[in-house]
py3Dmol code that shows the C-alpha trace and the ligand (Angstrom):
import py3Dmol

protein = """\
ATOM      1  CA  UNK A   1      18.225  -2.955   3.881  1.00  0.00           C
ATOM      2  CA  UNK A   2      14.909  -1.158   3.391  1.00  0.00           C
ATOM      3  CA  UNK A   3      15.771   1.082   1.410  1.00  0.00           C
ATOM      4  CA  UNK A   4      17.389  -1.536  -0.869  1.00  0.00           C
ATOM      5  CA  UNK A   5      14.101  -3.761  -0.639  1.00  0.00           C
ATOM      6  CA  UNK A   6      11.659  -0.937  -0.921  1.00  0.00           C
ATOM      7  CA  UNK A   7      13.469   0.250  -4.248  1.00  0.00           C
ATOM      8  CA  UNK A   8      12.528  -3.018  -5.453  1.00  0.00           C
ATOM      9  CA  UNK A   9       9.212  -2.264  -6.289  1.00  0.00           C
ATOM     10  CA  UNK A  10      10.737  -0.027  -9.332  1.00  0.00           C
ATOM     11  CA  UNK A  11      10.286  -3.933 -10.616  1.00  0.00           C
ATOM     12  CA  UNK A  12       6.743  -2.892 -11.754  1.00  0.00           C
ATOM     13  CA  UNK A  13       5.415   0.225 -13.532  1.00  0.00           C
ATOM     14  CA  UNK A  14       6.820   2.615 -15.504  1.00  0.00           C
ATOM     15  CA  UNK A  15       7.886   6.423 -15.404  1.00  0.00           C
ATOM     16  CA  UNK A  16       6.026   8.758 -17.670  1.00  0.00           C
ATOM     17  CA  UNK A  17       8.252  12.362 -19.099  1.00  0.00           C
ATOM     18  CA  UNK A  18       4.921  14.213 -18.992  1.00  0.00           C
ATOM     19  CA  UNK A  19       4.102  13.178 -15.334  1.00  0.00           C
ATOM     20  CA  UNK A  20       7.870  13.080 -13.282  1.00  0.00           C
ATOM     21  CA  UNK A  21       9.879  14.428 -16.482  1.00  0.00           C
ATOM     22  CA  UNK A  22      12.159  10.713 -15.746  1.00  0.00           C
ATOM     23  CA  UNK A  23      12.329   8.685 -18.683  1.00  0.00           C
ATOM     24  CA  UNK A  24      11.465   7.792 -22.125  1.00  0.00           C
ATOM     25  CA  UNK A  25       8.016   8.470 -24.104  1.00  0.00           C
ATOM     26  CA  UNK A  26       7.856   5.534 -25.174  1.00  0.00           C
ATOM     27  CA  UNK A  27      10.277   2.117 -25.590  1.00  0.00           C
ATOM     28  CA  UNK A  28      10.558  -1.420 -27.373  1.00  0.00           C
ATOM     29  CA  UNK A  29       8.951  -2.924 -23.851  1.00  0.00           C
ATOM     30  CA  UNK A  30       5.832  -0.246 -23.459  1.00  0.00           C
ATOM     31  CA  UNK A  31       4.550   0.646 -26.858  1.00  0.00           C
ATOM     32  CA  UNK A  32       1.983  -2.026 -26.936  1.00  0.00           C
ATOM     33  CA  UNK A  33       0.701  -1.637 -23.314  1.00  0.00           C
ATOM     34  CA  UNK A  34      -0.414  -3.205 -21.741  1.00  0.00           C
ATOM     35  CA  UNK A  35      -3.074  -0.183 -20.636  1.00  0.00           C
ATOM     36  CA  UNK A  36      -1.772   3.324 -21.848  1.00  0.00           C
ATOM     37  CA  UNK A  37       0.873   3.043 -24.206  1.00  0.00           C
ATOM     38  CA  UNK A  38       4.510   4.472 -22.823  1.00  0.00           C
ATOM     39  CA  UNK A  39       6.648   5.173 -20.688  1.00  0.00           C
ATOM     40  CA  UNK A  40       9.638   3.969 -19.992  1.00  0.00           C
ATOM     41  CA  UNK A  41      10.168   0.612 -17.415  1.00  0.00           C
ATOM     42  CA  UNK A  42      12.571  -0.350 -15.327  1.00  0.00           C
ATOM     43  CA  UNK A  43      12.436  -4.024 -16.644  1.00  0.00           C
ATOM     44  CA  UNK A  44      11.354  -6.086 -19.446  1.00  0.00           C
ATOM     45  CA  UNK A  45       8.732  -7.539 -17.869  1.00  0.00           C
ATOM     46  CA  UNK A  46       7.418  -4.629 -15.821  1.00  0.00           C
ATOM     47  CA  UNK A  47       3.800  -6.248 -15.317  1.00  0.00           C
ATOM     48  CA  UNK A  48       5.798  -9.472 -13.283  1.00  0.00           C
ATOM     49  CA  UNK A  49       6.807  -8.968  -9.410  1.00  0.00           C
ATOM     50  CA  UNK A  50      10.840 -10.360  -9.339  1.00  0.00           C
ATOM     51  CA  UNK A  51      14.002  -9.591  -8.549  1.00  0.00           C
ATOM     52  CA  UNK A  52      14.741  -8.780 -12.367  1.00  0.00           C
ATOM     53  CA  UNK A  53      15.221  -5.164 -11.294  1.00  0.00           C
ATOM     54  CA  UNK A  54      18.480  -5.438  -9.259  1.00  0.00           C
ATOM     55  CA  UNK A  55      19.537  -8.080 -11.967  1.00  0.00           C
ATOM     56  CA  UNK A  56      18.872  -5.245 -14.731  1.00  0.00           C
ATOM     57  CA  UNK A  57      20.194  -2.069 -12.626  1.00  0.00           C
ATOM     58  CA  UNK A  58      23.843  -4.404 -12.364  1.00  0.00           C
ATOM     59  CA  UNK A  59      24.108  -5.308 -15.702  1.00  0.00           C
ATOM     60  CA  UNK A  60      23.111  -2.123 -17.450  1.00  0.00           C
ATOM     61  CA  UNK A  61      22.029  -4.411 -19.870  1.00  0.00           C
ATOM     62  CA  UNK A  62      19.627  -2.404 -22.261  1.00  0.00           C
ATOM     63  CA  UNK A  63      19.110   1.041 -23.006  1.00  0.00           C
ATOM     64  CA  UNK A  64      15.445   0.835 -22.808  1.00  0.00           C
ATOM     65  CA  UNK A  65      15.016   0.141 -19.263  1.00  0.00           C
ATOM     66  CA  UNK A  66      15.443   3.352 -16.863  1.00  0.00           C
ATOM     67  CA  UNK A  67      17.919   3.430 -14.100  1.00  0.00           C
ATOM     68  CA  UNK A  68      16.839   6.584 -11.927  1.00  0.00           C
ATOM     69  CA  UNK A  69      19.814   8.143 -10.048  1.00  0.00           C
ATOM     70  CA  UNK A  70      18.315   6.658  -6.985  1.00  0.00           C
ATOM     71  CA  UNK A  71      18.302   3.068  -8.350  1.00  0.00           C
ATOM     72  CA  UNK A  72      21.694   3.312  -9.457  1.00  0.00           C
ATOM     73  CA  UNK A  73      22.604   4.569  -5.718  1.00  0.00           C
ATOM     74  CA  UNK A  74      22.024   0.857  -5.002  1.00  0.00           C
ATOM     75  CA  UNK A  75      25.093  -0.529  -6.825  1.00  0.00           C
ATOM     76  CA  UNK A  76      27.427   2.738  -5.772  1.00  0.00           C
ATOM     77  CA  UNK A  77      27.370   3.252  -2.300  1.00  0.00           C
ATOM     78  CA  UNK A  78      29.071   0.415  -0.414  1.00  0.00           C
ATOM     79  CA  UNK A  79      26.183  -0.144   2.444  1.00  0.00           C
ATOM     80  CA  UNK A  80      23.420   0.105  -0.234  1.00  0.00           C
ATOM     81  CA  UNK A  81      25.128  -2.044  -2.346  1.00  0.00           C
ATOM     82  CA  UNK A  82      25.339  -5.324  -0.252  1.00  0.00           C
ATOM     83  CA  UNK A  83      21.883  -5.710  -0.179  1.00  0.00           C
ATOM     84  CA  UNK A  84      21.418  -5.263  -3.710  1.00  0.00           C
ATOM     85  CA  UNK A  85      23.525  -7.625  -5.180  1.00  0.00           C
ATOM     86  CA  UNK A  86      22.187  -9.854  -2.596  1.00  0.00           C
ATOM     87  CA  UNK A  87      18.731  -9.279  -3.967  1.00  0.00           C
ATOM     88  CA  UNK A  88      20.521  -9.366  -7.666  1.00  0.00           C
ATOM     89  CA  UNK A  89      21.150 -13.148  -6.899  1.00  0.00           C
ATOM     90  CA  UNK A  90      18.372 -14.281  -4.215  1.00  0.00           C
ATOM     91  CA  UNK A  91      14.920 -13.750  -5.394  1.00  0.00           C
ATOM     92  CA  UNK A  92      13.633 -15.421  -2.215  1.00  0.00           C
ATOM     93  CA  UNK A  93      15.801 -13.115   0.387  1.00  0.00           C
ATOM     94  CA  UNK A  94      14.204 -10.286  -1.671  1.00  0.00           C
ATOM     95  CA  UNK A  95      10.789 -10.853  -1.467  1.00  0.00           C
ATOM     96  CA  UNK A  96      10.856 -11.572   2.449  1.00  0.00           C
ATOM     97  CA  UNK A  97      12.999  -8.553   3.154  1.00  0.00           C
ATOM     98  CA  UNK A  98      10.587  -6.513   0.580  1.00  0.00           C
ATOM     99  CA  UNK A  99       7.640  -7.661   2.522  1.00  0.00           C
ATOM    100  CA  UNK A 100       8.980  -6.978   5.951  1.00  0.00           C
ATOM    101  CA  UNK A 101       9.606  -3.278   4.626  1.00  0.00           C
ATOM    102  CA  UNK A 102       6.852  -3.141   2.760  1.00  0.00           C
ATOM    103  CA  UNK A 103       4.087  -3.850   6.026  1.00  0.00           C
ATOM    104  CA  UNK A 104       6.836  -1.512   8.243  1.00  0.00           C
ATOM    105  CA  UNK A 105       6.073   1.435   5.636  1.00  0.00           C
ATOM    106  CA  UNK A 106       2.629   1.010   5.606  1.00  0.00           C
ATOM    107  CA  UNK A 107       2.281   0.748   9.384  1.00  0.00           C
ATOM    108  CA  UNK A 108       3.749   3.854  10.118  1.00  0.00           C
ATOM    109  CA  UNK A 109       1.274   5.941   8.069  1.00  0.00           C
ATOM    110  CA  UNK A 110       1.920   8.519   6.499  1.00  0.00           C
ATOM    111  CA  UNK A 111       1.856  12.679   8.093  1.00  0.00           C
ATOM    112  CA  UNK A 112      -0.052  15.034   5.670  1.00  0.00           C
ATOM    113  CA  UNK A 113       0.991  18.661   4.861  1.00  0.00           C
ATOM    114  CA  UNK A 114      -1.363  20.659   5.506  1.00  0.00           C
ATOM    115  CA  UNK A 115      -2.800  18.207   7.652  1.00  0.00           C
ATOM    116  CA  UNK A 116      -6.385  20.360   6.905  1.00  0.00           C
ATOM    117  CA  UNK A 117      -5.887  18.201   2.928  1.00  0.00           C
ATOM    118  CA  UNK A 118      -6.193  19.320  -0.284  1.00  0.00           C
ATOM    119  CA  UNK A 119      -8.557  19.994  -3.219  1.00  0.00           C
ATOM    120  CA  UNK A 120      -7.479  18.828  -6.337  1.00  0.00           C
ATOM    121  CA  UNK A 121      -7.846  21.204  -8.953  1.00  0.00           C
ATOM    122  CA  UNK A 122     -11.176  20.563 -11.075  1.00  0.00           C
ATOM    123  CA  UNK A 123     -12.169  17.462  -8.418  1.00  0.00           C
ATOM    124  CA  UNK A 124     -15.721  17.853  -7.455  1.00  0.00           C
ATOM    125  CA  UNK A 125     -16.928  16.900  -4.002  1.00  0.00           C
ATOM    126  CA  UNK A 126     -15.414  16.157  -0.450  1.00  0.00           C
ATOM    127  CA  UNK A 127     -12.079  17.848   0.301  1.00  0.00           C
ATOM    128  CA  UNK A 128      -9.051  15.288  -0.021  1.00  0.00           C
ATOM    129  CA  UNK A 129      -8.213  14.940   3.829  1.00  0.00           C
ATOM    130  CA  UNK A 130      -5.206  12.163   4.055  1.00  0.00           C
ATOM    131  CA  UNK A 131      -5.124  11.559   7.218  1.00  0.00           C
ATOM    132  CA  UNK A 132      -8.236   9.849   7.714  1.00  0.00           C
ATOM    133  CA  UNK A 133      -6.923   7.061   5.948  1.00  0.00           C
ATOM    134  CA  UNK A 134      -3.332   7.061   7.352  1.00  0.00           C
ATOM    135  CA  UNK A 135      -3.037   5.152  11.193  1.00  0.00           C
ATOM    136  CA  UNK A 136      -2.451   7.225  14.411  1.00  0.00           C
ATOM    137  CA  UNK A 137      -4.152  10.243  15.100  1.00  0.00           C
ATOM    138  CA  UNK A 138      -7.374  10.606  13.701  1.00  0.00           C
ATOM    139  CA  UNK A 139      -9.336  13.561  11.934  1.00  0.00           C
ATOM    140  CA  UNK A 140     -12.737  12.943  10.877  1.00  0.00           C
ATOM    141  CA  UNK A 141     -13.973  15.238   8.258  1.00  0.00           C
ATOM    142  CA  UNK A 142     -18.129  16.614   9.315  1.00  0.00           C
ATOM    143  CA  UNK A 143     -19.104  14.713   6.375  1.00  0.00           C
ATOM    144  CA  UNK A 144     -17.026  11.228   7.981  1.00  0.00           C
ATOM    145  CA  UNK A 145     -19.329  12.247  11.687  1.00  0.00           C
ATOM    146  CA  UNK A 146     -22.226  12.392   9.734  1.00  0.00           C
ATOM    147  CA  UNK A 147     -22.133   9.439   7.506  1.00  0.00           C
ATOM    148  CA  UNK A 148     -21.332   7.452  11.161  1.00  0.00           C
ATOM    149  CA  UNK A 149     -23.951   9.288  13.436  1.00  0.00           C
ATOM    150  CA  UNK A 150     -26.536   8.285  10.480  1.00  0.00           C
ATOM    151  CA  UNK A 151     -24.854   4.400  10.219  1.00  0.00           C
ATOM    152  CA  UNK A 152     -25.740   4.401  14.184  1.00  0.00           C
ATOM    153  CA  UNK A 153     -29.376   5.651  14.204  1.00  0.00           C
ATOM    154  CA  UNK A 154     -29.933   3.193  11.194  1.00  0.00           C
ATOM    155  CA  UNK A 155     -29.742   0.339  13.375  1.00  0.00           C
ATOM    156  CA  UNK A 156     -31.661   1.728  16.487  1.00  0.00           C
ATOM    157  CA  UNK A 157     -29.151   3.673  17.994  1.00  0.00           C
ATOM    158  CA  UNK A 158     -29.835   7.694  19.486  1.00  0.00           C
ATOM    159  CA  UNK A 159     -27.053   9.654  20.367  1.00  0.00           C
ATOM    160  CA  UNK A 160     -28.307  10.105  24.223  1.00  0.00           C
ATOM    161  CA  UNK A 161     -29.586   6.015  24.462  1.00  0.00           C
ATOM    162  CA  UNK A 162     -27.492   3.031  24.414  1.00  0.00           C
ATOM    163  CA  UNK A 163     -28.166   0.749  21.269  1.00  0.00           C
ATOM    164  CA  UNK A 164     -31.110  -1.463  21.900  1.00  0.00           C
ATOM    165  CA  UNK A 165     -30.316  -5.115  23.168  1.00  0.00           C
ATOM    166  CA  UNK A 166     -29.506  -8.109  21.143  1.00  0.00           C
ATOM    167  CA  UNK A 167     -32.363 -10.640  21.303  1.00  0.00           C
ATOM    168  CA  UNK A 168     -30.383 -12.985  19.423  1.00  0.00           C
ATOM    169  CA  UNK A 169     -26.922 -12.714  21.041  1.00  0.00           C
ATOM    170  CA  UNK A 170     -29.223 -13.096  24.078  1.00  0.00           C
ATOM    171  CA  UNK A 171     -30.907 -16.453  22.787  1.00  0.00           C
ATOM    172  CA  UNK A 172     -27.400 -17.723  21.762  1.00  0.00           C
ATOM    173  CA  UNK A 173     -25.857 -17.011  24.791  1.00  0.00           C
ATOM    174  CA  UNK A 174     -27.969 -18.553  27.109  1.00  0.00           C
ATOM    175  CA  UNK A 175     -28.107 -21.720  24.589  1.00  0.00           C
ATOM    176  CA  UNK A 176     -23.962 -21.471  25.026  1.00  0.00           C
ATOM    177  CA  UNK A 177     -24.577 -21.372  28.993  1.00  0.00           C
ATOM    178  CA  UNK A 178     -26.668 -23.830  29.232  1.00  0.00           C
ATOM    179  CA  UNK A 179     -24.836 -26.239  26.431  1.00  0.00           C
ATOM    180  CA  UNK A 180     -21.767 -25.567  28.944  1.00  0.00           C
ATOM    181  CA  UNK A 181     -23.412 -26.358  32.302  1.00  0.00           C
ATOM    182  CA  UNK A 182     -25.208 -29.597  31.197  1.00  0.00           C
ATOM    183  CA  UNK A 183     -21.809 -31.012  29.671  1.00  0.00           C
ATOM    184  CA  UNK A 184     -20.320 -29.959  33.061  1.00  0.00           C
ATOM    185  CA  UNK A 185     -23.051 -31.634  35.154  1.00  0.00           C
ATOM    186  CA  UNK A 186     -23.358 -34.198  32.903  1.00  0.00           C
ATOM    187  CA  UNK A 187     -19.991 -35.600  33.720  1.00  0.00           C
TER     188      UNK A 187
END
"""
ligand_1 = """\
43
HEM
C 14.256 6.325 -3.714
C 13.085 6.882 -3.744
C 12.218 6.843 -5.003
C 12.299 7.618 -6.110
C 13.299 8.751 -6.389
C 11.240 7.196 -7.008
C 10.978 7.758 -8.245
C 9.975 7.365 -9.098
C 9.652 8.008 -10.363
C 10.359 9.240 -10.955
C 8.619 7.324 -10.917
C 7.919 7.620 -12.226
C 6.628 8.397 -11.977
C 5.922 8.762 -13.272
O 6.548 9.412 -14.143
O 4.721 8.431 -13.418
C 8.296 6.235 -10.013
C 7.315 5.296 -10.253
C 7.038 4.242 -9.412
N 7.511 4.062 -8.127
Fe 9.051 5.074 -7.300
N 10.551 6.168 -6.425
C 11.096 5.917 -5.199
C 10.676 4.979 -4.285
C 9.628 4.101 -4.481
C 9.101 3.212 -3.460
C 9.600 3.162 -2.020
C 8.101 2.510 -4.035
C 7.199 1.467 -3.435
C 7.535 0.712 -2.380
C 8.005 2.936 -5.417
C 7.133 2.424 -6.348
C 6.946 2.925 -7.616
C 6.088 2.314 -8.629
C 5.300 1.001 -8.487
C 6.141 3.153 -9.762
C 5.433 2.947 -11.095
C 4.129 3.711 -11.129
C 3.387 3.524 -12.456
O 3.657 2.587 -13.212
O 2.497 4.352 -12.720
N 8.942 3.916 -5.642
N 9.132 6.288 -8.901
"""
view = py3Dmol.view(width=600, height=400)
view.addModel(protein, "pdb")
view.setStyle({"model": 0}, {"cartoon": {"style": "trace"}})
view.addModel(ligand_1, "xyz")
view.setStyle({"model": 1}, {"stick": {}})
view.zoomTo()
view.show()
């Protein structure tokens, strides 16, 4: 089913030959943009979230709109292809089985290889290290300590002292235990 849903998303966006080498330069439904010129879409209206993919992908209805090997997968193989032609049909039972996949995927993170990042070629500045923004374990790049050691003495803190106290969560609180004992007394 998640696989099915995910695939979905091939609703919006387009596939460029120069980046993936998959599809078209350019077609009837991306010459005028919107943004960059090109590409070739998966459906007409590749700028609107719907279920027009899986409606597109069954009918084969227009040789402008790409159909991956993956995306025609869907409608082949017999456990793929219940889901799809559900989805084909039932815009609603696609979007709540798209967004259940959709928070599943991006829960889970993502592993990086080499987990150490990347540089991209000709990118200026701080190495491209993933995992700091994927969930689970945790690498913080010297530049990441820094920036948070810094953040922490800003506001009072040393690394060897505990952050001064909070005069006003102090006044508020004893307003808040106060406001509590006089309605209990009070009754
Ligand atoms: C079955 C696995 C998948 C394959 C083989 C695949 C393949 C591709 C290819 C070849 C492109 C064109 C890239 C380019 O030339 O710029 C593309 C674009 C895209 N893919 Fe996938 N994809 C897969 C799964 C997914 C998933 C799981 C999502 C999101 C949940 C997704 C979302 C997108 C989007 C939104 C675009 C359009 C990007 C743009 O307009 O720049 N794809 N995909």
């Amino acid at each position: 089913m998640k696989i099915v849903a995910l695939s979905g998303a091939h609703t919006l966006g387009r596939s460029r030959p120069e980046r993936s080498g998959w599809g078209k330069p350019e077609t009837k439904y991306t010459k005028n943009g919107p943004g960059a010129p090109g590409g070739q879409s998966w459906t007409a209206e590749w700028l609107k979230f719907d279920n027009s993919y899986f409606k597109d992908i069954k009918e084969r209805k227009d040789g402008d709109l790409l159909v991956l090997p993956t995306d025609a997968a869907l409608f082949e193989d017999p456990s793929f292809k219940v889901y799809a032609e559900k989805y084909a049909e039932d815009k609603e039972a696609f979007f709540k089985d798209y967004a259940e996949a959709h928070a599943k995927l991006s829960n889970l993170g993502a592993k990086f290889d080499p987990p150490e990042g990347i540089v991209l070629d000709g990118v200026a500045g701080e190495k491209f290290v993933a995992a700091k923004y994927s969930s689970g374990k945790r690498e913080l790049s010297e530049t990441m300590k820094q920036k948070i050691r810094a953040e922490y003495e800003a506001v009072g803190g040393t690394p060897d002292k505990p952050l001064q106290s909070n005069y006003f969560l102090n006044i508020i609180i004893v307003i808040a235990v106060l406001a509590l004992l006089t309605s209990l007394l009070g009754n």
